[in-house]
N, C-alpha and C positions, 0 to 999 in steps of 0.2 A: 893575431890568430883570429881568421873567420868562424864563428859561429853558426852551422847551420842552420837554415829553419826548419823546422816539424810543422807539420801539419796533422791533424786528425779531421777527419770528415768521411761519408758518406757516400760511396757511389754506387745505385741501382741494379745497375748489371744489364747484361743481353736479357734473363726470365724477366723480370720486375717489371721493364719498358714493355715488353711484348704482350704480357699479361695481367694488364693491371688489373681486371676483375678476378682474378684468383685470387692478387695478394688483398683488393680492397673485403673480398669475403673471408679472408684468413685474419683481417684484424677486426672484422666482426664476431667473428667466435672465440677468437682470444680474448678481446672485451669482456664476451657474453659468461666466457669460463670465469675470468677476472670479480667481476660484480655476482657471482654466485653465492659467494659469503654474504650479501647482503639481504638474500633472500631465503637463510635459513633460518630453523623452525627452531628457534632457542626461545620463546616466550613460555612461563611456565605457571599450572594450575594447579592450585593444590583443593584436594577435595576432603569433603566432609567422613568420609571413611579413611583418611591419611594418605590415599593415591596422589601420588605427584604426577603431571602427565608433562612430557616434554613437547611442543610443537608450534604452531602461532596459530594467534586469532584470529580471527576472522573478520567476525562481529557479534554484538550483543545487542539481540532488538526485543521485544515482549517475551525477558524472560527466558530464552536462550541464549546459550553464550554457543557461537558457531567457530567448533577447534579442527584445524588441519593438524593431521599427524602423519609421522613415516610408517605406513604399513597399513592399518584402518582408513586412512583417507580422512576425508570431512567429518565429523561426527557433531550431532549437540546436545548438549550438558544443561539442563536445570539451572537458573544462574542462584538458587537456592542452594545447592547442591557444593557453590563453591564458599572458600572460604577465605579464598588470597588468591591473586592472579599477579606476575612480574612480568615484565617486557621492558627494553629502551626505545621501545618506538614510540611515536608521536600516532596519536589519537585522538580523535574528536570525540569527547565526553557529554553526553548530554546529563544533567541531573533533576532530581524529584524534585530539586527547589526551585529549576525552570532555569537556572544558568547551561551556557553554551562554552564548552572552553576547549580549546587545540592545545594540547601540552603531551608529556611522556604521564606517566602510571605516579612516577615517585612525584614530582610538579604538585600534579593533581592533589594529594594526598595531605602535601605542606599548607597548599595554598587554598586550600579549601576543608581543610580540617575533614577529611573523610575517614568514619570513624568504622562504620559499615559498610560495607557494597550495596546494600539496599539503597542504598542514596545513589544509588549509581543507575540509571533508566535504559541510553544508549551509550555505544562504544561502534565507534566507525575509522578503520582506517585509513586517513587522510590519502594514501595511493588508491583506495578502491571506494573513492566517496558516491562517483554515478552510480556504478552498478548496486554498491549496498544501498543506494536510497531506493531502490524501485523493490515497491509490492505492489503484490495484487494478485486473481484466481483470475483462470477462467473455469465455467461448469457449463453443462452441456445437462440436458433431460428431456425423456421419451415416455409418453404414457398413449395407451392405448385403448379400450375398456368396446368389448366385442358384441355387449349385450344392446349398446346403445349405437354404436358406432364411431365414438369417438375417440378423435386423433387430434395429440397435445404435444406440441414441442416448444420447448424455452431453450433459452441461450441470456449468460449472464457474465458481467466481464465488471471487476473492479480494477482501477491501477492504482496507486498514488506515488508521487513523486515529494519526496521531503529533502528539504537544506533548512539551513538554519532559520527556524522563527516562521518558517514559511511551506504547506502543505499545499499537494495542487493533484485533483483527485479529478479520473472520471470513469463514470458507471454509465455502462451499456443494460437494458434488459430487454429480454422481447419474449411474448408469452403470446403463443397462435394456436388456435383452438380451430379445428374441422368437424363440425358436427356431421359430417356423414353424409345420410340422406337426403337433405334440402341443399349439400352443398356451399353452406354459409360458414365463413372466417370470422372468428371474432377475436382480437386484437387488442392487446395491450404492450405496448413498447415505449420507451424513455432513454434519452442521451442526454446525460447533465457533464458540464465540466462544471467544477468550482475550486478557488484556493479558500485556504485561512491563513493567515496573516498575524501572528503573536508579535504584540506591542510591550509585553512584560511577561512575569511568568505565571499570571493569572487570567487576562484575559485576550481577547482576539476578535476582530473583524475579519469581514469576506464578503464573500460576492461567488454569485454561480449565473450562468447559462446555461438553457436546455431546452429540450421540444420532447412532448408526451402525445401519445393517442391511444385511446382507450374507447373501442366502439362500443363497448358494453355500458358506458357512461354517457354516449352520444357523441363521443369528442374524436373531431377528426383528422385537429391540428392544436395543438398550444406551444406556440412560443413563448418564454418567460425568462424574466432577469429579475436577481433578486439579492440584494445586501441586508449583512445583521452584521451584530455586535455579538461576543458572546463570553461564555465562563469557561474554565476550565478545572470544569470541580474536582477530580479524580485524574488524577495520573501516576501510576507506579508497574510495578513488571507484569502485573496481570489484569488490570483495568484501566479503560481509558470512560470518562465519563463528559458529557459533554452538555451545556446549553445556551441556546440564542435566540436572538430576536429582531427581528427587523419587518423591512419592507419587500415585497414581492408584486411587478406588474408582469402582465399577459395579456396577450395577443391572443383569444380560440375560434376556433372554426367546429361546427356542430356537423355530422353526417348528414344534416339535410337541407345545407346552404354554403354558399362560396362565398359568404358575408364572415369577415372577422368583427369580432368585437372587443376592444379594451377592459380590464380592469384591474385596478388594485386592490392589494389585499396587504393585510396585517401579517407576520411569519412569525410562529414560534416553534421551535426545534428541540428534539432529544438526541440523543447519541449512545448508545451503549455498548463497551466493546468487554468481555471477557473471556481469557486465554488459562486452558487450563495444561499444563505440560505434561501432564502423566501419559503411560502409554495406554491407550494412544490419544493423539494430542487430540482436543475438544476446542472449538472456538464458538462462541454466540455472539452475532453482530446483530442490533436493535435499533433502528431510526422511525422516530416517530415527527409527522409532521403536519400542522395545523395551519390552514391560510380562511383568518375570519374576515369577509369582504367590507371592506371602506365604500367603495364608490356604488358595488352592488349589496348596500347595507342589509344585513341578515342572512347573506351566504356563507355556507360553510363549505370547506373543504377539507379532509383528512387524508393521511397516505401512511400508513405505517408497513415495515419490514421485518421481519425476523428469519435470520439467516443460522441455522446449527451445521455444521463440517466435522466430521469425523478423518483423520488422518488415515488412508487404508495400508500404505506404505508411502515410501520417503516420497513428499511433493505432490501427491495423490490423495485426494479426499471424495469421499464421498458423504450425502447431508439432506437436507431438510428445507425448504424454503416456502416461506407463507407471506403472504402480502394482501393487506386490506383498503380500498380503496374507497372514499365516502365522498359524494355530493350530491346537500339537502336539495338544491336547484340545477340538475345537472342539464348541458345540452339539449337542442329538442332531437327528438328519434333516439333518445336513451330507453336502455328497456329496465333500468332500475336504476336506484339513488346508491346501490353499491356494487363493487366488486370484489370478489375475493378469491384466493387460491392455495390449494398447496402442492407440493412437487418434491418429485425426489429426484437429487441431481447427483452425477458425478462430474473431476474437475482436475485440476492443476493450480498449486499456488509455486510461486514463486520469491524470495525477497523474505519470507518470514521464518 
């Protein structure tokens, strides 16, 4: 007795050969439905008043913890405010002891004995590592003053890009002044990139490039490069504290010559950042910066910043910005040994 054969298989059909971009877009959204479970909102927070929130995270950077929910949308939480967080996803943890570690919540917790959340600085999830690394503002300001005639606009732009152990920042500023009746611009503007570069979880070298002019100072070009070494004395969810030291040479050009001239200088640096979460959120950014002349022995240079930002609604801030600028020997056709300023900006941040 013969045995038939069977067969199972597969045949297309007359639609399937005719149309194969229908079926190739029909097993994209069936996929797309498919892998939906994998991007639901089952991460859970529990708060200091007993609220449990059902949703996933985001991110945790200075101090906010950024929660997606069904129905409110994005919101951010005080990471004071929490008091447990669950998830099985995989996260990049940063901590206050300066360790780096990719692992799930429960990992973390065994293999690092984490007894508080406070030891806990950032949290970034590994699918959304670009975009959570990028911060930065930009501000915009208009002053006007009728009695004399002047007309003041600045424009100021920070970004920074962070990965692991490694920071890479750059700040735009420009501050243009019209006094009116003689028609004269006076001018101060700077484009620095710089990274820092953590070697452990205490300290850090780097390097920057930039170009500054400041006609009020005489200067009508400076190029500069410049590496230090530095500390990192203060790191926790509301302060970053920072200091360095190194070398800085330059390249300037004075407003009343096409002659540059060389020189080196000594750097030492402050840093100070702190973030206050209440409503509404408050941040003060402070960099103070001293270049005492080597080659032109007994020059000094000064530059200090103070940046305050009031949050006016979500992403929107508006603030305060003052900058002092000093040199004992400055360029020739300077009309003084300083500059200074203060302004009131509004802005956009992003990333924080």
């Amino acid at each position: 007795m013969q045995i038939p054969d069977f067969q199972i298989g597969f045949s297309p059909g007359p639609f399937m050969t005719k149309h194969p971009l229908i079926i190739t877009a029909f097993l994209f959204v069936l996929t797309g439905c498919c892998l939906v479970g994998r991007g639901q909102k089952t991460d859970k927070v529990h708060l200091k008043n007993g609220d449990i929130l059902t949703g996933e995270i985001k991110s945790m950077k200075l101090g906010l913890l950024s929660y997606s929910m069904d129905g409110p949308g994005t919101i951010s939480i005080k990471w004071e405010e929490v008091i447990k967080i669950s998830s099985d996803k995989i996260f990049e943890f940063t901590l206050k002891r300066g360790n780096l570690v990719v692992t799930t919540l429960d990992s973390l917790y065994k293999l690092y004995h984490i007894t508080s959340l406070d030891e806990i600085v950032e949290i970034i999830p590994i699918k959304d590592r670009f975009l959570a690394r990028l911060i930065g503002d930009v501000n915009l300001g208009f002053n006007y003053t009728k009695s004399n005639n002047i007309l003041q606009f600045n424009f100021a732009s920070n970004i920074s890009y962070i990965i692991p152990k490694l920071a890479i920042d750059l700040k735009l500023n420009s501050v243009v002044t019209n006094y009116g009746q003689d028609s004269s611009l006076s001018k101060k503007e700077d484009v620095i990139g710089s990274f820092r570069r953590d070697w452990d979880t205490k300290y850090f070298w780097g390097g920057s490039l930039g170009w500054q002019e400041n006609t009020e100072l005489g200067l009508a070009n400076r190029y500069l490069v410049s590496g230090v070494l530095g500390l990192n004395a203060l790191i926790d969810n509301h302060n970053r504290l920072l200091f360095s030291g190194g070398l800085s040479y330059n390249q300037e050009q004075s407003i009343e010559t096409s002659q540059y001239s060389g020189n080196l200088d000594a750097l030492f640096g402050v840093v100070y950042k702190r973030f206050y979460h209440s409503t509404p959120k408050l941040s003060i950014n402070t960099d103070y910066l001293i270049y005492p002349g080597i080659t032109d022995w007994g020059r000094i240079r000064m530059q200090a910043d103070l940046n305050v930002s009031v949050e006016i609604f979500k992403d929107f801030q508006t603030g305060l910005v003052f900058y002092y600028s000093y040199d004992n020997r400055p360029p020739a056709g300077s009309l003084s040994h300083d500059d200074y300023g203060l302004m009131f900006t509004v802005g956009y941040e992003f990333g924080k």
